[in-house]
Structures are given as C-alpha cells and as structure tokens.
N, C-alpha and C positions, 0 to 999 in steps of 0.2 A: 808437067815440070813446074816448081814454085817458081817463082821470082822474086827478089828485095824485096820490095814492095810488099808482097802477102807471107812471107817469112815475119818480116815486121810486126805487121798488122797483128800474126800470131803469137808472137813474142808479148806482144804487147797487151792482148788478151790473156795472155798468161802469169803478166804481171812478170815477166823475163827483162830483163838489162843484159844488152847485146852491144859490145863493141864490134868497131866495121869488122874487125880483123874474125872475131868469133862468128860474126852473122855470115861474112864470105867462108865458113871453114861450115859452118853448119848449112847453110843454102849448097855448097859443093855436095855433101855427103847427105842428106836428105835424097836431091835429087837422083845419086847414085840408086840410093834404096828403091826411092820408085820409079828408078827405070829395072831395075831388079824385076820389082813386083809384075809389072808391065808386061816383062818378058816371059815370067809363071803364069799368069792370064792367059796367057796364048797357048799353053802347053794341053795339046788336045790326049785329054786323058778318056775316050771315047775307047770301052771295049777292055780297061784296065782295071781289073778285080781291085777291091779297096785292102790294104795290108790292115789285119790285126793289129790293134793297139792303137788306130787311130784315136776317130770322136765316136764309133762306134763301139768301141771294147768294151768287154765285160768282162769282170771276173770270173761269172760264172760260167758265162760261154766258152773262156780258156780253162774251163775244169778245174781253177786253183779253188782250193775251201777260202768256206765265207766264213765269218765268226756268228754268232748267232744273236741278233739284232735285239737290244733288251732298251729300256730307261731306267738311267740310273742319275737321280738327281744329284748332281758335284754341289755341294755343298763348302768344298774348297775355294770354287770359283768367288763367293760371295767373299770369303776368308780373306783370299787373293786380294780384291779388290781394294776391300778395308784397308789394308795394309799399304796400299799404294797410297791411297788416300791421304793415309796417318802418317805417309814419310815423305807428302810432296811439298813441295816450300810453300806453296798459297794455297790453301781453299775454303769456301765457303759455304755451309748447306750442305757436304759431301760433295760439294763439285771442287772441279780442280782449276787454280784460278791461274791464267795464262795471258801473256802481252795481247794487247791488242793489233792487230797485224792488217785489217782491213778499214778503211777510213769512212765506207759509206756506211 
C-alpha cells in the first residue's frame, strides 16, 4: 500500500503538481489497483494450460498465413520527415526547435 508521503515523493519525481484533493483521489485508486494486483499474485495457476494468444502466440502456430518477409527500403519515410521539418515553426540544422522544459 502507498502512502502521502511516497505518492508525493512520486509525483514529485515525475515532475507532477498534485493538489490535496487530486493526491487523496489518486492515493485512494492507486491503492485499489494494487490490492487488485496483490490478489492475481495469489491466484495458483498450477496445472492451468496457458490459453492461446497470450505472450506465447504465433501466427504461425494458429495456422493463419504469414506474408512473406522482404526489405523494402521506404524512401517516403525520409520524404515524410522533410516535410515535417519544412512546416514546423522553429528549426535549426533540420532539427526541430522546441521550449525548453527542463531547467537542469
């Protein structure tokens, strides 16, 4: 279970601004989740075939056709890019120039 305290501490590492009312509303439902979790940990899945389509799945092992694995160099890609470049308000060098957001 969190507490204020390391909710905070979090928020705060996150670079987050937390009002009381948002920190009590998010420390409530956080703690929901992992007592959630807490409770799937306990669930003895000993002797339980794994279902298809987990992190196991394949394509190939559910028999659907593969397409047939080629390189094809996109040359659009580069196109793309340019274009982002040439319609974004700042940049420099082809980079893209953007607020500064972090102070150290």
């Amino acid at each position: 279970m969190l507490d204020k305290k390391q909710l905070q501490h979090l928020a705060d590492l996150a670079k987050i601004e937390l009002s009381d009312e948002e920190l009590k509303k998010l420390l409530k439902d956080l703690n929901e989740i992992l007592d959630y979790v807490s409770k799937v940990e306990k669930i003895d899945l000993n002797g339980v075939d794994p279902m298809i389509g987990g992190p196991a799945f394949s394509a190939a092992a559910a028999g659907l056709p593969l397409r047939e694995d080629r390189y094809d160099r996109n040359d659009e890609r580069e196109e793309v890019a340019l274009r982002i470049i040439k319609n974004f308000p700042q940049t420099e060098d082809n980079f893209l120039k953007v607020p500064k957001i972090i102070d150290r």
